[in-house]
TORVEXVO-917970 format. One line per field, with one value per residue: residue number from 1; x, y, z of N, C-alpha, C in turn. Coordinates in pm, whole numbers. Layout:
pos: NUM_...
n.east: X_...
n.north: Y_...
n.up: Z_...
ca.east: X_...
ca.north: Y_...
ca.up: Z_...
c.east: X_...
c.north: Y_...
c.up: Z_...
//
This chain:
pos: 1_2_3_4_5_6_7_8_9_10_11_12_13_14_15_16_17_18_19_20_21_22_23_24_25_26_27_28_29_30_31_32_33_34_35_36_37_38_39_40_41_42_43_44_45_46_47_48_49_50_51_52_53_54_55_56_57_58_59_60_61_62_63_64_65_66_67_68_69_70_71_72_73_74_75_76_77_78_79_80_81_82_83_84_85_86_87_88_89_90_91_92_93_94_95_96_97_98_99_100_101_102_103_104_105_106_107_108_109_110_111_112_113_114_115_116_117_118_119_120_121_122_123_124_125_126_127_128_129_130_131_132_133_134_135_136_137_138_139_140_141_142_143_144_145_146_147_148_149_150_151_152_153_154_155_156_157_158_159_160_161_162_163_164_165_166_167_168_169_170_171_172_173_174_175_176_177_178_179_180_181_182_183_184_185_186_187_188_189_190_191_192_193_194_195_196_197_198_199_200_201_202_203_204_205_206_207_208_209_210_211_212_213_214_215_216_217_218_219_220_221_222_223_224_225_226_227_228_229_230_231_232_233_234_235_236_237_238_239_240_241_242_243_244_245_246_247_248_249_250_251_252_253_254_255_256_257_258_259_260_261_262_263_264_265_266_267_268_269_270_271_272_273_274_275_276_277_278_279_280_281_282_283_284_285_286_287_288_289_290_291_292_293_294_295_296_297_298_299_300_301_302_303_304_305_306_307_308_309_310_311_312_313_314_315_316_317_318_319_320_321_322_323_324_325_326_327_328_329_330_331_332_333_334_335_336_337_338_339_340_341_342_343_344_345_346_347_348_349_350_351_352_353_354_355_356_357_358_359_360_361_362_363_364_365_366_367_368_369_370_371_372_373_374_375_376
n.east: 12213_12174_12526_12641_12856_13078_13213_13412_13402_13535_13668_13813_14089_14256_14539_14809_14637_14652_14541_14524_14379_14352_14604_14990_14994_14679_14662_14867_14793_14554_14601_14754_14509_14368_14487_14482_14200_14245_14354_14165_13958_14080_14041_13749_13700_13800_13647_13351_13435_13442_13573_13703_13837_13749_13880_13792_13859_14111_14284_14545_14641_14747_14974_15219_15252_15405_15749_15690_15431_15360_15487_15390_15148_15141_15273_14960_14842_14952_14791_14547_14417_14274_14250_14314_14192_14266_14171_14281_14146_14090_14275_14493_14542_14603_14859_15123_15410_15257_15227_15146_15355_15552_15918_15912_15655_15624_15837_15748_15473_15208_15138_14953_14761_14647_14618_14447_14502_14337_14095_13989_13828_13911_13913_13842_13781_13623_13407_13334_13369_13595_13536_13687_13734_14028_14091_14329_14370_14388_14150_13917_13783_13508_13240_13345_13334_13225_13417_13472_13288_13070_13117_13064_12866_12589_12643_12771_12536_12560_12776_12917_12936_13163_13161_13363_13404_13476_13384_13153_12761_12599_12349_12362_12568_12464_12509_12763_12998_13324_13421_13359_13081_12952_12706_12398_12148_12277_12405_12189_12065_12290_12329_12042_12021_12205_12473_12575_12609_12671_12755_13018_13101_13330_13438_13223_13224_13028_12869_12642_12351_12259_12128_11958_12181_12400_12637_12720_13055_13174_13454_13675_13738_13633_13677_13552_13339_13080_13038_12815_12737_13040_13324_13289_13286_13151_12978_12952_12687_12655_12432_12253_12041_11987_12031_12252_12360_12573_12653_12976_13079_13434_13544_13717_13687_13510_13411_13266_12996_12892_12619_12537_12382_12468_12421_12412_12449_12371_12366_12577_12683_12486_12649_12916_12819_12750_12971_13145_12919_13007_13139_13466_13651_13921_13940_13774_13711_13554_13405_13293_12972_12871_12633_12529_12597_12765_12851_13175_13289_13148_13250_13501_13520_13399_13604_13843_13731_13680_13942_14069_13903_14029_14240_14138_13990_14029_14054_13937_13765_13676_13423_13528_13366_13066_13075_12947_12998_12926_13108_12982_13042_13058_13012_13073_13186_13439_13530_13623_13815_14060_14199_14508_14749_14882_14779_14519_14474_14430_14241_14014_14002_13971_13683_13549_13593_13415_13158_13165_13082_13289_13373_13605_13686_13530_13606_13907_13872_13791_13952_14165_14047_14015_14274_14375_14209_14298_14548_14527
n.north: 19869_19816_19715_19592_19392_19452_19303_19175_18908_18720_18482_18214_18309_18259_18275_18282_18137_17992_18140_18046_18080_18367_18446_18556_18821_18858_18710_18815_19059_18989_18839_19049_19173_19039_19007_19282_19336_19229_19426_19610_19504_19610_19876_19888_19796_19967_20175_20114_20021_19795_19614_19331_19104_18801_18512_18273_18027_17834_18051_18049_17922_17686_17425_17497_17710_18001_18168_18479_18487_18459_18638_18900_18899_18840_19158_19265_19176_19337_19587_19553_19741_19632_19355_19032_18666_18346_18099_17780_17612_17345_17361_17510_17351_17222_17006_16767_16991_17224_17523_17749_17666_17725_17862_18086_18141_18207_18383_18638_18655_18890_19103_19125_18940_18637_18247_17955_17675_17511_17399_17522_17761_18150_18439_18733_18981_19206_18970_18828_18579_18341_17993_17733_17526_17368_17298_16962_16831_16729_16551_16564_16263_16300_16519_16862_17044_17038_16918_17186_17270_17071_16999_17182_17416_17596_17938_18181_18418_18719_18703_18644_18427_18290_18035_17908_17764_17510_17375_17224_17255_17012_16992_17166_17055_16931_16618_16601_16575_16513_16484_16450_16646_16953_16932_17085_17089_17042_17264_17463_17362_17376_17694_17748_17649_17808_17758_17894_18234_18306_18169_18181_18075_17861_17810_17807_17983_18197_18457_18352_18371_18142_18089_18347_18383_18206_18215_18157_18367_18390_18417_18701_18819_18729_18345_18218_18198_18079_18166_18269_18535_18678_18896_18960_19100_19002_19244_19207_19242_19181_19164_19202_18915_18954_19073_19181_19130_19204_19247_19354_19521_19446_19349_19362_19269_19083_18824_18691_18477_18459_18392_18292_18299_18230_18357_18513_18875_19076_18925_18890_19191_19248_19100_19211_19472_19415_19352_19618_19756_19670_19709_19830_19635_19596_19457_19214_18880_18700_18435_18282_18122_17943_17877_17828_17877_18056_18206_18233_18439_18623_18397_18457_18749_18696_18553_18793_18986_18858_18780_19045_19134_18992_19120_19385_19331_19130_18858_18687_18410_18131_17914_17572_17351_17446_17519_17586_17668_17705_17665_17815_17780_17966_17892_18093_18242_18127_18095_18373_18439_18361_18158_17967_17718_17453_17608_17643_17367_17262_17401_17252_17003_16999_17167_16934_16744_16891_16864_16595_16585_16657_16890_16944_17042_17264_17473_17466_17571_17825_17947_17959_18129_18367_18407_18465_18617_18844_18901_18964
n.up: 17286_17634_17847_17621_17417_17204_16880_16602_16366_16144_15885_15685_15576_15390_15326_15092_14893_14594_14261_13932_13701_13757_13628_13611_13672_13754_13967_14135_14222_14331_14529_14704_14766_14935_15148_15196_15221_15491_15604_15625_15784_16025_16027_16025_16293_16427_16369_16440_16702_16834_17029_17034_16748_16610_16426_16220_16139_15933_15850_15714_15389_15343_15522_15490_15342_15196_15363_15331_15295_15544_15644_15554_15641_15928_15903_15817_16033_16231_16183_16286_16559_16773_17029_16851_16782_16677_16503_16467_16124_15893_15664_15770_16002_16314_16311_16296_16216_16203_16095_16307_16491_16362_16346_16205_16235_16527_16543_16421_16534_16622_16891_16948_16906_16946_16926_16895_17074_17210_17426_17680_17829_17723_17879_17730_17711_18036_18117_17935_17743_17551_17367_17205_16917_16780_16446_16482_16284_15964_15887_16101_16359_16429_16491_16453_16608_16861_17094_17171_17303_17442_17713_17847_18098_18168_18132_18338_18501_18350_18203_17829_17661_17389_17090_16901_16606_16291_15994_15846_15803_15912_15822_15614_15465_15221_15239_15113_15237_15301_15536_15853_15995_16143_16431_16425_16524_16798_16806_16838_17071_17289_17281_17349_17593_17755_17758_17522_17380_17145_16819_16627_16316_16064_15738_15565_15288_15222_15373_15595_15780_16011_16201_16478_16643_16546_16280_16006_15907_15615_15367_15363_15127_14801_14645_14460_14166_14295_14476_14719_14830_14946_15063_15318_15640_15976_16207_16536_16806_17122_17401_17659_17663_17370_17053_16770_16472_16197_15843_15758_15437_15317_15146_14792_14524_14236_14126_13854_13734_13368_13124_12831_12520_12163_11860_11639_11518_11648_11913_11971_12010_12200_12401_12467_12545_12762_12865_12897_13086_13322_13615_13779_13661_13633_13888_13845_13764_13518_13412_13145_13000_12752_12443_12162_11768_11565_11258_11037_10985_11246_11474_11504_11556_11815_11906_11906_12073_12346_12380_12390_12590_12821_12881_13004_13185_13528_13441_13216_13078_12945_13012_12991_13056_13011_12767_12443_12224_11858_11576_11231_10975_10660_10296_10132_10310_10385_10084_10027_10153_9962_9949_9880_9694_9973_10185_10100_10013_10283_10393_10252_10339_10620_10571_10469_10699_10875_10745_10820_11075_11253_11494_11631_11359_11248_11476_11411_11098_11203_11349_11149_10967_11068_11102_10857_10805_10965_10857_10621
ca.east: 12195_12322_12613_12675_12979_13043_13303_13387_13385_13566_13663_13873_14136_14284_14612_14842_14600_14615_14443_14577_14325_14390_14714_15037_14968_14595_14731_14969_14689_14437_14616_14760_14365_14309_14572_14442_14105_14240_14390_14008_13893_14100_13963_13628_13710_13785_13503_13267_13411_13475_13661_13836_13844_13788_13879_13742_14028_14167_14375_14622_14577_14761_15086_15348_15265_15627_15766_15673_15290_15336_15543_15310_15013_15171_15212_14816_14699_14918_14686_14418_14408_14239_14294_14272_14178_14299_14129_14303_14138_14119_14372_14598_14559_14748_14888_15279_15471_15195_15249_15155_15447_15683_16000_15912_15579_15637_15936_15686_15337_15185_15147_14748_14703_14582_14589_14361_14539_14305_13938_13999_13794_13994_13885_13883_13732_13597_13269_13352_13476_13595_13598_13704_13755_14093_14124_14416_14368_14265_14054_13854_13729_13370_13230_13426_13301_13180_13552_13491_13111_13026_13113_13014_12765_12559_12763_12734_12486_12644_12913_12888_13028_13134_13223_13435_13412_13554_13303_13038_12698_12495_12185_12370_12606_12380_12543_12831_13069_13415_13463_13237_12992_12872_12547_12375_12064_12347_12434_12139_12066_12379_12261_11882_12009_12246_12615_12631_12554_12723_12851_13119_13189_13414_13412_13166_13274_12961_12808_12525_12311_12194_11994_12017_12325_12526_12640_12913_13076_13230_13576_13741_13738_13577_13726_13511_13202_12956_12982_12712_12770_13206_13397_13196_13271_13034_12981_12871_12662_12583_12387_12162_11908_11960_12172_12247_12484_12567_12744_13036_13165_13580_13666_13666_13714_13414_13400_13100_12924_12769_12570_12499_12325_12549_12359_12401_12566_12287_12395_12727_12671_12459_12766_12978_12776_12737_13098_13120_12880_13040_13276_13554_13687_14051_13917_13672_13724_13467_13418_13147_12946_12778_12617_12489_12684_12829_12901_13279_13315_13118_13329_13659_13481_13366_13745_13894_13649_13733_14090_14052_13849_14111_14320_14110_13912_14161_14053_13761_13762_13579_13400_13539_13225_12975_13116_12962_13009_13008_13132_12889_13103_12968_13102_13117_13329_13556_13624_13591_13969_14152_14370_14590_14854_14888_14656_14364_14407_14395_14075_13912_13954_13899_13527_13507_13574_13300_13055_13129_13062_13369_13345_13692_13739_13481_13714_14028_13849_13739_14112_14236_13924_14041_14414_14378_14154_14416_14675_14491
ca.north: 19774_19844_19651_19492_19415_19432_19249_19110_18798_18696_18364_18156_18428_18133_18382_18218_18052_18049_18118_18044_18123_18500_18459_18609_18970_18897_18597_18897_19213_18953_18773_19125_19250_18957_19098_19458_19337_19201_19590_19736_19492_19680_20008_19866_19754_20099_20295_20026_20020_19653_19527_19214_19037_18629_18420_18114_17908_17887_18180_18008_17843_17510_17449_17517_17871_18062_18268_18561_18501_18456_18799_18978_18844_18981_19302_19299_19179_19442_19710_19560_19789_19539_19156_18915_18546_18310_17950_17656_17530_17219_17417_17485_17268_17208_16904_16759_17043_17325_17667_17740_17600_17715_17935_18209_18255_18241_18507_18723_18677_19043_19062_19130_18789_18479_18142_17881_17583_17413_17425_17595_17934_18227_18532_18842_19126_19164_18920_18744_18465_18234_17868_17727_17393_17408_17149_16880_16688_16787_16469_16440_16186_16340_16683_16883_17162_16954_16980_17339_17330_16940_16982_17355_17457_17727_18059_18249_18522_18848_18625_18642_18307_18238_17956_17962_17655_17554_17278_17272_17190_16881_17076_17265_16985_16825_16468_16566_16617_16360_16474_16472_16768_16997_16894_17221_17104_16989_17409_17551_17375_17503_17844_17726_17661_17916_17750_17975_18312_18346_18040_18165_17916_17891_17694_17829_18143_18293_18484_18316_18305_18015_18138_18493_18408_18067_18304_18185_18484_18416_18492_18840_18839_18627_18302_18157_18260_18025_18230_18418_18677_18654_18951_19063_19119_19050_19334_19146_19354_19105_19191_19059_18893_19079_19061_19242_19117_19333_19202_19463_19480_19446_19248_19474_19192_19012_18660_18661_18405_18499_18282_18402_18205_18311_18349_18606_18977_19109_18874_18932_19323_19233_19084_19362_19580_19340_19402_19750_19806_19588_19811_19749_19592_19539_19339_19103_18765_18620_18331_18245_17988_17945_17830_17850_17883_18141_18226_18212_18629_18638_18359_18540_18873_18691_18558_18900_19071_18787_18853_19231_19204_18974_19257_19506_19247_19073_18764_18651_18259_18051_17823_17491_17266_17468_17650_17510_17778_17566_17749_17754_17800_17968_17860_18250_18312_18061_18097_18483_18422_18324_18076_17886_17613_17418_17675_17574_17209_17210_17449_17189_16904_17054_17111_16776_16671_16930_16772_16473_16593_16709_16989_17023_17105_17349_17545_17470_17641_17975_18000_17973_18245_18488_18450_18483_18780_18926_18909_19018
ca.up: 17397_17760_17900_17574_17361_17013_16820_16439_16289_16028_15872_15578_15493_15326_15268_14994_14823_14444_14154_13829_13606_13716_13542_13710_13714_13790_14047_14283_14269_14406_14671_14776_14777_15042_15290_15238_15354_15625_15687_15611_15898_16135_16018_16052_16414_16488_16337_16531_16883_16857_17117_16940_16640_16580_16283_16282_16070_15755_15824_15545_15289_15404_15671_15377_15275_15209_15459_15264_15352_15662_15755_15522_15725_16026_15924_15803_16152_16347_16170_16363_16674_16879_17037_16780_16811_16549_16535_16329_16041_15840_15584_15870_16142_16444_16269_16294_16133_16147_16061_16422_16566_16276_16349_16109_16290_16648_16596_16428_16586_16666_17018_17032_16812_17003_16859_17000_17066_17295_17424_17741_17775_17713_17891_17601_17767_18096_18138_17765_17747_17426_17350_17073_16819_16684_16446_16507_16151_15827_15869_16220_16345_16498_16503_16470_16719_16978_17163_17235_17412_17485_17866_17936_18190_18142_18170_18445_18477_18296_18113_17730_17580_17230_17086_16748_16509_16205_15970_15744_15889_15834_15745_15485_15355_15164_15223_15049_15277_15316_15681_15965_15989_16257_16463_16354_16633_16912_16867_16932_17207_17350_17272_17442_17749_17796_17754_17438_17331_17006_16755_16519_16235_15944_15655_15405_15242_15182_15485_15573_15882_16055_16319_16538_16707_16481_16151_15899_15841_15475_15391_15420_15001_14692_14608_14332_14118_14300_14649_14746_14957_15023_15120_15459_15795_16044_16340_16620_16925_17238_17477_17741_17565_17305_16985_16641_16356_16066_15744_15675_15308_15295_14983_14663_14409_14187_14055_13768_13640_13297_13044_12703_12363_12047_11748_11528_11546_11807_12058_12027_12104_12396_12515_12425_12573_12920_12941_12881_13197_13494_13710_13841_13548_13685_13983_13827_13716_13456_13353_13037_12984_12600_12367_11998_11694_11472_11101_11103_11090_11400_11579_11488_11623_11958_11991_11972_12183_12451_12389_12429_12750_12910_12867_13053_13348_13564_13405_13124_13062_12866_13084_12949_13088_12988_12652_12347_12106_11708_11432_11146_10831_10536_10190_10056_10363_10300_9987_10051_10189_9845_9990_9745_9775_10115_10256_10023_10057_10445_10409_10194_10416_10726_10533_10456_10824_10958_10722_10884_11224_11339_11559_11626_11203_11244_11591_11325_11034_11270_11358_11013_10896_11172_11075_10712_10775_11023_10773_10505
c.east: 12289_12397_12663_12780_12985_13174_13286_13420_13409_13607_13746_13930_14207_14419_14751_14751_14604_14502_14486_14516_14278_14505_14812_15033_14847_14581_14792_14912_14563_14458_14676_14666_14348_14396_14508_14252_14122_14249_14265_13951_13941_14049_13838_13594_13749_13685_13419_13293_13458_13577_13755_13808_13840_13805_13869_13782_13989_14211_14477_14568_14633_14911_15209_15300_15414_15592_15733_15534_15305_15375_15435_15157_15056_15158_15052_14751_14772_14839_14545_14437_14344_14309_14280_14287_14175_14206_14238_14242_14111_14243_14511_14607_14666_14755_15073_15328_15395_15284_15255_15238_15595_15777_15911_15764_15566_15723_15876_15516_15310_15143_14977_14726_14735_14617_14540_14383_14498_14187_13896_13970_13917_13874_13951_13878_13636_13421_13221_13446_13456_13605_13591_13711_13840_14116_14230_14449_14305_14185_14037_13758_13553_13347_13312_13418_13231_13292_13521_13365_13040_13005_13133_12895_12749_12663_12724_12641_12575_12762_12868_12990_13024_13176_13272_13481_13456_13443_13194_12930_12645_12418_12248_12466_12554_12411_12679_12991_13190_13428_13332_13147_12966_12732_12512_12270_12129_12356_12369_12055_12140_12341_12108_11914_12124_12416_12697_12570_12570_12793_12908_13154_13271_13371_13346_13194_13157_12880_12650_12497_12219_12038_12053_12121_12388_12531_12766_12938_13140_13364_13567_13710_13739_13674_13659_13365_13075_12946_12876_12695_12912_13210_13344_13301_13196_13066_12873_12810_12550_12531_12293_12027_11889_12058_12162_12349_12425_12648_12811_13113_13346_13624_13645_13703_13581_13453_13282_13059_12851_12742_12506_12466_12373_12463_12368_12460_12472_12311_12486_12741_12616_12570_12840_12958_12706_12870_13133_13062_12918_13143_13367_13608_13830_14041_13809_13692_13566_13449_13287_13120_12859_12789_12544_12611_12679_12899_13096_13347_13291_13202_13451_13627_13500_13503_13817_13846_13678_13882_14094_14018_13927_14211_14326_14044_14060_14160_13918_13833_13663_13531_13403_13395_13130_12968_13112_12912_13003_13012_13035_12951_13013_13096_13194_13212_13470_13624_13638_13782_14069_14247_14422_14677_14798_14790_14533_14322_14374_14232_13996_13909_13946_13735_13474_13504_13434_13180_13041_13131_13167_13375_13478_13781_13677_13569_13799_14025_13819_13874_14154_14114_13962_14205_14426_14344_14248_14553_14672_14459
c.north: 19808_19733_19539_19494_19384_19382_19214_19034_18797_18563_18370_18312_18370_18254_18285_18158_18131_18036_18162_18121_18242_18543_18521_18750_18977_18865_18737_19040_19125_18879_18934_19186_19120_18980_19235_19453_19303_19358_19617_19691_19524_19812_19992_19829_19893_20209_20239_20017_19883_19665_19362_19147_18843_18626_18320_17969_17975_17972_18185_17918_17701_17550_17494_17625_17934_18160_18427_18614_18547_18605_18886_18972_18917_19096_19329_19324_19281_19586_19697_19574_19683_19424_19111_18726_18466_18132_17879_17597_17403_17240_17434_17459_17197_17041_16919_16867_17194_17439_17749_17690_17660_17831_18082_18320_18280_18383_18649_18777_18799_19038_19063_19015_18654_18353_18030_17751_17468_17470_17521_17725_18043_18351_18649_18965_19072_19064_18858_18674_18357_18099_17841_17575_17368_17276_17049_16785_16776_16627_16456_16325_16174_16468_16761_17031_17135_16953_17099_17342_17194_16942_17080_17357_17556_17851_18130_18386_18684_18776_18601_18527_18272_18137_17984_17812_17649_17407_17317_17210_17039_16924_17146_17187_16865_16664_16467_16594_16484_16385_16521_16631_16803_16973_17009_17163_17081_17203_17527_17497_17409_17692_17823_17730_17701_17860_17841_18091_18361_18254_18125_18056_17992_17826_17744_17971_18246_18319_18429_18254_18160_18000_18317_18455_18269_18113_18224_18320_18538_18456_18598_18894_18731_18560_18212_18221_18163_18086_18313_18548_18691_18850_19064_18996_19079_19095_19224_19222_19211_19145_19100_19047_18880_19024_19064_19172_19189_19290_19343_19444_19516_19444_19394_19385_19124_18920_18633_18533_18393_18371_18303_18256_18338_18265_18421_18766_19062_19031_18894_19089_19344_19217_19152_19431_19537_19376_19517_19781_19712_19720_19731_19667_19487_19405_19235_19009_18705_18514_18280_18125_18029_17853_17879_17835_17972_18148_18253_18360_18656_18592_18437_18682_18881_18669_18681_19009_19015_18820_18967_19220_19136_19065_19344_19403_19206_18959_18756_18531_18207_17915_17646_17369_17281_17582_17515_17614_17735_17644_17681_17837_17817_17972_17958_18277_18282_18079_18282_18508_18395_18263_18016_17784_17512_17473_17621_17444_17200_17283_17347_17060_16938_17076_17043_16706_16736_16859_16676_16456_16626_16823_17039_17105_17224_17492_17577_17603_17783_18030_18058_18091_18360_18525_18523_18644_18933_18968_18971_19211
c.up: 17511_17808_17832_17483_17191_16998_16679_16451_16209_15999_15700_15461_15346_15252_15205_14921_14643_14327_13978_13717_13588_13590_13641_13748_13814_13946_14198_14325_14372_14547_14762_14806_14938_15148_15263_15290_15453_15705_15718_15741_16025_16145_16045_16211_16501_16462_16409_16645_16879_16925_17114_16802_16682_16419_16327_16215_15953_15761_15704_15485_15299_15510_15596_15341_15293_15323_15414_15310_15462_15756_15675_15618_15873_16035_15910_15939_16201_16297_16213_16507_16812_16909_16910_16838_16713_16583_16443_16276_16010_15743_15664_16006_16201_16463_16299_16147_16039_16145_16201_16504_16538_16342_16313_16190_16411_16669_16563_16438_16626_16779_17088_16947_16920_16922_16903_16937_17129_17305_17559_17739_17829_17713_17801_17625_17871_18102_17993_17758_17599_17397_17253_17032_16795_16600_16423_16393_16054_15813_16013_16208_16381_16472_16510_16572_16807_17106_17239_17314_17497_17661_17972_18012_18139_18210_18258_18450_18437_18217_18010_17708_17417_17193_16913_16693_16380_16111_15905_15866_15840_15782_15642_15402_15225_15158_15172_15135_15334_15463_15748_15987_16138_16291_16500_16531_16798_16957_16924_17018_17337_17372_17384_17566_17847_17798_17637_17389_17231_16911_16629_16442_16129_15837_15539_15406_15185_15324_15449_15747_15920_16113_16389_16586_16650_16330_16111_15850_15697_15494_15363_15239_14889_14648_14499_14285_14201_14436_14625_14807_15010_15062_15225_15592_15861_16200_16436_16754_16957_17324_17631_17727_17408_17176_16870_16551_16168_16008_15689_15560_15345_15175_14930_14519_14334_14104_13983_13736_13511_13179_12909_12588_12243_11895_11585_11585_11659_11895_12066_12126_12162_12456_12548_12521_12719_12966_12969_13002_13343_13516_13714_13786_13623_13811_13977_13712_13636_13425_13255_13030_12850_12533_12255_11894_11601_11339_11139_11100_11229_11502_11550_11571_11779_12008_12025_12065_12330_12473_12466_12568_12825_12956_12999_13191_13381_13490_13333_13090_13004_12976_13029_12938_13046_12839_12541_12219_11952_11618_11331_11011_10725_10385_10121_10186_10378_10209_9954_10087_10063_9881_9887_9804_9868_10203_10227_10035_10181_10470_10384_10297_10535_10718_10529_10614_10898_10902_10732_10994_11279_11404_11548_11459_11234_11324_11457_11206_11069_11244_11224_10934_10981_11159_10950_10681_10842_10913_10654_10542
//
């Protein structure tokens, strides 16, 4: 396209945020993976030509992140050769005692980084101009990207305008949302009659377009198994008229979802043999969901195979909610163990409780069938 400009889009770097149920090894490879995409999206801003960078909040993960984040985050953005343009959030909004205000990051802001503290357009490059949302509350009281475009005039012929929001929409929060939503039809009539040629939002972490020019661009790298599309970029090319967006991959982390029925020793080495073929082992978080039930060799099998692969993934979890795995004790394997003593009596009534519906005897008895056999 002639005389038109390209830029990226990015959104909810959300940098401190944690995640426990990596664990702490899995916990300090994955939050340092979410600063090194930030690096990749400066390399991507130079193989593309882009001319600046937005984020469209959530840059942290709330106004208290340690000083640690915050200088590491520095160094990330100055490896992005271009401007950058930072929005605020609902995570860190330009609230009493933001992060934006703080000591630590005024003394080391990078000198091509923006931060949009008001609605006032901010010329970026010549004949592009930015307005923005930032938001002032982690609870507004209205739209929350209405601020930045409500009392624009159409833009001047040859003037590319963006606007950069931060909000879920109405049309896509299904109702469920505790704070006010974006009026998804208020934006593209902005766009219709020419006050906007490009809506940047934030908020949902899975890239996902709206329309040709109002894209969430997802965050920078995957923060739970139910995203759909996280750790993109998007290349933006404006033109007049005219206008391309391209989802570029960054992240390099995966968040699975898998769902398996346990039955017998062929399902187990499906599973086995599901783990066995994912990549990328070290950077992917699982989490299972099951059901059926197992002879109590098998469950002792499936625990150390789970074991084992926590090992080798960054993380495998038993999906508490949806994990109904029931040991199905057989008498010969029981007594297959020769317990005696103290041992023997707690076997026998632990039996007696499963045949009276207890589930958690049945769990109790796996354990004690998987120790016995370990030891033996």
């Amino acid at each position: 396209m002639d005389d038109s400009i390209t830029f990226l889009h990015s959104s909810d770097w959300q940098l401190g945020m944690m995640r426990r149920f990596l664990g702490p090894d899995g916990q300090a490879r994955w939050g340092q993976a979410r600063l090194d995409a930030v690096a990749r999206i400066g390399e991507v801003a130079a193989a593309t030509g882009a001319a600046f960078v937005v984020v469209t909040g959530d840059v942290f993960e709330h106004n208290q992140v340690e000083r640690q984040t915050i200088l590491r985050a520095c160094e990330a953005l100055k490896r992005i050769p271009v401007p950058v343009v930072l929005l605020p959030g609902n995570h860190d909004a330009l609230e009493p005692g933001s992060l934006w205000t703080s000591a630590q990051w005024q003394a080391h802001q990078p000198e091509q980084v923006t931060v949009l503290t008001g609605t006032e357009p901010l010329e970026i490059a010549p004949g592009v101009e930015i307005v923005g949302a930032p938001w002032r509350s982690r609870r507004p009281l209205s739209d929350p990207a209405a601020p930045g475009y409500a009392d624009l005039t159409p833009a001047e012929p040859g003037t590319t305008r963006i606007l950069l929001a931060h909000g879920q929409l109405t049309s896509l929060s299904g109702g469920m949302s505790d704070v006010p939503t974006i009026d998804q039809a208020a934006l593209e009539a902005a766009v219709a009659d020419g006050r906007l040629q490009y809506v940047g939002l934030g908020d949902r972490h899975s890239t996902t377009r709206v329309t040709d020019r109002i894209w969430f661009s997802g965050t920078q790298e995957v923060t739970s198994p139910e995203e759909d599309a996280p750790g993109n970029v998007l290349k933006v090319t404006v033109g007049a008229g005219e206008i391309e967006v391209e989802p570029v991959r960054v992240g390099a982390w995966h968040m699975v979802d898998h769902r398996v029925e346990l039955f017998d020793e062929e399902s187990l080495t499906a599973l086995e043999d599901w783990f066995a073929e994912l990549p990328e082992k070290e950077r992917t978080y699982v989490r299972l969901a099951g059901d059926g039930s197992l002879a109590l060799p098998l469950l002792s099998r499936l625990d150390a195979m789970i074991d084992a692969q926590g090992e080798v993934f960054a993380s495998v979890e038993r999906w508490a909610k949806f994990w109904t795995v029931r040991p199905a004790p057989d008498a010969a394997d029981l007594d297959a163990l020769q317990l005696s003593g103290p041992a023997r009596a707690a076997m026998e009534e632990l039996r007696q409780a499963l045949a009276g519906g207890d589930e958690g005897a049945g769990a109790a008895l796996s354990l004690m069938h998987r120790l016995a056999r370990d030891a033996g």
